[in-house]
C-alpha positions in Angstrom: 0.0 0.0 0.0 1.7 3.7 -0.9 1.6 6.9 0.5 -0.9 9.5 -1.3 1.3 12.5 -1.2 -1.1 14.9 -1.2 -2.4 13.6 2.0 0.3 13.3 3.7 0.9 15.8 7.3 3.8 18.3 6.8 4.5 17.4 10.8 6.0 14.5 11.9 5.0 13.0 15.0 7.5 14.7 17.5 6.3 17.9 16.8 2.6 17.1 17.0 3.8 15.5 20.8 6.1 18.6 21.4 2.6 21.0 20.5 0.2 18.6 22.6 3.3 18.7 25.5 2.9 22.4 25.2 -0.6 23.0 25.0 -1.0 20.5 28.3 1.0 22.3 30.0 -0.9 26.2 29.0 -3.9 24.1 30.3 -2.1 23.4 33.4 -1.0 26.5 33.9 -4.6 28.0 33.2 -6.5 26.1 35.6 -3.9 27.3 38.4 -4.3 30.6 37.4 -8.3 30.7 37.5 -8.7 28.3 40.7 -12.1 29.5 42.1 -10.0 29.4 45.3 -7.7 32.3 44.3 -10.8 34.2 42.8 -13.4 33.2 46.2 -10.8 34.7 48.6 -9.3 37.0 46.9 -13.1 38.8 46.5 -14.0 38.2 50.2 -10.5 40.0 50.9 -11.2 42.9 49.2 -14.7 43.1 50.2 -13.7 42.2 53.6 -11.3 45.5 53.8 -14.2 48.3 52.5 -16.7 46.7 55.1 -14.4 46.7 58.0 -13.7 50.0 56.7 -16.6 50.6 56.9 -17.3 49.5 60.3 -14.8 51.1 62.2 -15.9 54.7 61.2 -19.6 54.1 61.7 -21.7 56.5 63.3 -23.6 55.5 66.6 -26.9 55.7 64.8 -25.8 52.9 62.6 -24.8 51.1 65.5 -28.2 52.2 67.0 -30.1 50.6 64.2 -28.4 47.3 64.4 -29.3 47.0 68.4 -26.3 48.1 69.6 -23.8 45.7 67.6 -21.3 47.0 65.0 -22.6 44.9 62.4 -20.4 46.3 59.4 -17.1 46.1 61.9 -18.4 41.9 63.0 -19.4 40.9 58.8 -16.3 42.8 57.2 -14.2 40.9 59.8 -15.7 37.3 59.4 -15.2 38.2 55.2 -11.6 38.9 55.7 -11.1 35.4 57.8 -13.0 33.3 55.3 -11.2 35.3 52.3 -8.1 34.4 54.0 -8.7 31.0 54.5 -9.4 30.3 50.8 -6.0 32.0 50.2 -4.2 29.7 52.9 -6.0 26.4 51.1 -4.9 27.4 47.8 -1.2 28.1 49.4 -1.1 24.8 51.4 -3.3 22.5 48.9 -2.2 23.8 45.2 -3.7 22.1 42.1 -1.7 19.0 41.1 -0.5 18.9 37.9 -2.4 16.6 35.4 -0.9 13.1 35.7 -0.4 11.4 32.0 -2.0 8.5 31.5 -0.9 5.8 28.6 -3.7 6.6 26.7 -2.3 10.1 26.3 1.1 8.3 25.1 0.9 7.0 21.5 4.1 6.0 21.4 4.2 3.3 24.0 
């Protein structure tokens, strides 16, 4: 049986590996980057900051309206723990890299 030329791929099968090693890896890289653990805490950090802010220059009347506890100061504070735990997870517990499987190997 002999080769059509004209269907033949310009590539030989390294490079197609070398661009699928490549393009694993960018995927890798991708999902590390956009962890919902990295984008949960980091919100309740920031969020945490303006309403602790917020709390700790409220007037008595606010304080008034909320039966005498600083709700702002209490909610901004619990925000910034829980933002910080999901930033401590995703420092202690990272995402593991993919782990090949033979499938993914044609050559073996």
């Amino acid at each position: 049986m002999t080769e059509n030329p004209r269907h033949s791929s310009p590539f030989s099968e390294h490079d197609v590996q070398r661009e699928v090693t490549e393009l694993e890896q960018k995927s890798a890289t991708a999902a590390r980057i956009f962890d919902l653990r990295r984008i949960i805490g980091g919100l309740f950090v920031l969020y945490g900051v303006i309403v602790t802010i917020v709390g700790l220059t409220d007037s008595q009347s606010a304080i008034d309206k909320a039966q005498g506890v600083n709700i702002n100061l209490w909610t901004g504070l619990g925000m910034l723990l829980l933002g910080l735990f999901f930033l401590a997870w995703l420092k202690l517990r990272p995402t593991p890299p993919p782990v090949p499987t033979d499938e993914d190997e044609p050559g073996r």
